[in-house]
C-alpha positions, 0 to 999 in steps of 0.5 A: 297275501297281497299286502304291498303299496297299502297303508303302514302302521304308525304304532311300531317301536323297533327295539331290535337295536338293542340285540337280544338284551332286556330293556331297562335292565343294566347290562341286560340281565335279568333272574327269572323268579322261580316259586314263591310271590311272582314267581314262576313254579317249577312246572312253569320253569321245566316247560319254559326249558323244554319249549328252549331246548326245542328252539335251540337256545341255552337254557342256562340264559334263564339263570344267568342273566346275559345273552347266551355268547352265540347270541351276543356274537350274532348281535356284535356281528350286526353292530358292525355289518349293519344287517339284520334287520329286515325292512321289508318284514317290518314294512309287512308286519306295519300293513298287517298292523295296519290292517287291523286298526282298521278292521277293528276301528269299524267293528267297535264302531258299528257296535257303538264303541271305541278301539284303542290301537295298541303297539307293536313291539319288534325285538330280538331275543329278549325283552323286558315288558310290563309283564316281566321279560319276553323271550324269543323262545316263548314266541309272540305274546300280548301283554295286557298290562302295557296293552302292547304285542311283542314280536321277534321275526325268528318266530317266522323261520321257525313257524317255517323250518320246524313247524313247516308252516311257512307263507306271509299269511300264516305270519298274518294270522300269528299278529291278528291273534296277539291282537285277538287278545288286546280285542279282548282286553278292551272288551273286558273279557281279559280282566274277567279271566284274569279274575277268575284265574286267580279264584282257580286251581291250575287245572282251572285256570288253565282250561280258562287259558285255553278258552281266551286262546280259541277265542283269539283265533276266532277273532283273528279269523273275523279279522280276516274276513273283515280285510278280506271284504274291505281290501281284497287281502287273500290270495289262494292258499293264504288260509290254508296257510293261517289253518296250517299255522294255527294247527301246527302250534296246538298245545298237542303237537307242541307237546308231542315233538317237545316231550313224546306225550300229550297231557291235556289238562296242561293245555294252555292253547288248545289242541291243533284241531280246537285252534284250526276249528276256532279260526275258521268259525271266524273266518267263516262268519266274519261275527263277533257272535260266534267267538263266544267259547266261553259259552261253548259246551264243547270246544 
């Protein structure tokens, strides 16, 4: 992806600083509620432990509170050396930021309406949000309610090492579909979801879930056809590496290496050839038009 020399993003706040600890909470602790109001659920629990136990973190930081000691020794480690924090990743990460401001600017513009740009949120470890605390082993996520995406560059090595889909594309394609899904907080469509989840049983909400997912790819796949038209972006091999990503964290491989079996009514994502087919949908035809999975019979 050629990427160097182009305009930087503005809207990042770096709270790597804070090693790993949930901002605005003392000492860093925090309890995550499990069952009842703004709770959790126990099968909400058992899959956030497994996805840990995949990435290699100790689950007992959910109950705790506090960084796990290899995580607080990491961090005290960084405090005196002054490393790790990669400025030339986030120097990347503000192009490709960048790069989507500008793609979606004209897009909501040529259609008559305005793009609020949202934040980017780099971390290490944890965070808190708006939408309660994020962690590094939950992967990248977007928060509708602080319209704010949240980063933590361990995702990277992991896409590479134990998803083998490594090359900066693939990393571009993970920030374009956390921002696929401010598009559709500003187009109204995340609040309608969220509304209808809420009226749905699991099963339901979660085929919601998987619907707002695809979407996100194909829009993530518009925006690379948009950047690749107005910037030249793409090299050979760059959206092989974006389908190889988006088919490595399908609900179905996820599941496969976490717990043996697939079980497709729990899909929240999509399955690897839903998300590869969705991305390139969007990519292909660089429309708005095609990324309507709401309306699709079959996904």
């Amino acid at each position: 992806m050629r990427w160097r020399g182009r305009r930087e993003s503005s809207n990042i706040e770096d709270r790597r600083g804070q090693g790993g600890y949930s901002a605005g909470f003392p000492g860093g602790g925090m309890r995550i509620p499990v069952g009842g109001k703004g709770g959790i659920g126990i099968v909400g629990l058992l899959v956030l432990v497994g996805l840990m136990l995949f990435f290699g973190i100790d689950p007992r930081v959910l109950l705790e509170g506090g960084a796990p000691p290899t995580q607080q020794t990491q961090q005290q480690t960084d405090d005196q050396t002054g490393g790790g924090v990669d400025d030339e990743m986030k120097q990347f990460v503000s192009v490709v930021l960048a790069d989507t401001e500008d793609v979606w600017n004209n897009i909501f513009a040529e259609n008559g309406m305005h793009y609020r740009e949202p934040e980017l949120v780099l971390y290490r470890g944890r965070v808190s949000s708006a939408c309660g605390l994020g962690m590094a082993a939950m992967g990248p996520f977007y928060c509708p309610s602080d319209q704010k995406v949240y980063l933590d560059f361990s995702f990277f090595e992991e896409l590479k090492s134990r998803f083998d889909a490594p090359g900066d594309f693939a990393q571009a394609y993970v920030i374009a579909h956390e921002i696929g899904h401010h598009v559709q907080k500003q187009l109204g469509i995340a609040d309608k979801v969220a509304a209808a989840q809420r009226r749905a049983g699991e099963r339901e909400s979660n085929a919601l879930q998987v619907r707002m997912e695809l979407q996100a790819d194909c829009l993530a796949g518009v925006f690379a056809n948009h950047a690749d038209r107005s910037k030249d972006i793409l090299q050979p091999g760059d959206v092989d590496e974006a389908l190889r990503a988006a088919s490595a964290i399908g609900d179905d491989n996820i599941q496969k290496q976490t717990q043996g079996y697939v079980v497709p009514d729990s899909f929240t994502h999509g399955s690897s050839e839903m998300r590869t087919r969705w991305f390139k949908r969007g990519f292909e035809s660089g429309s708005l038009s095609q990324c309507d999975t709401f309306s699709a019979d079959s996904l």
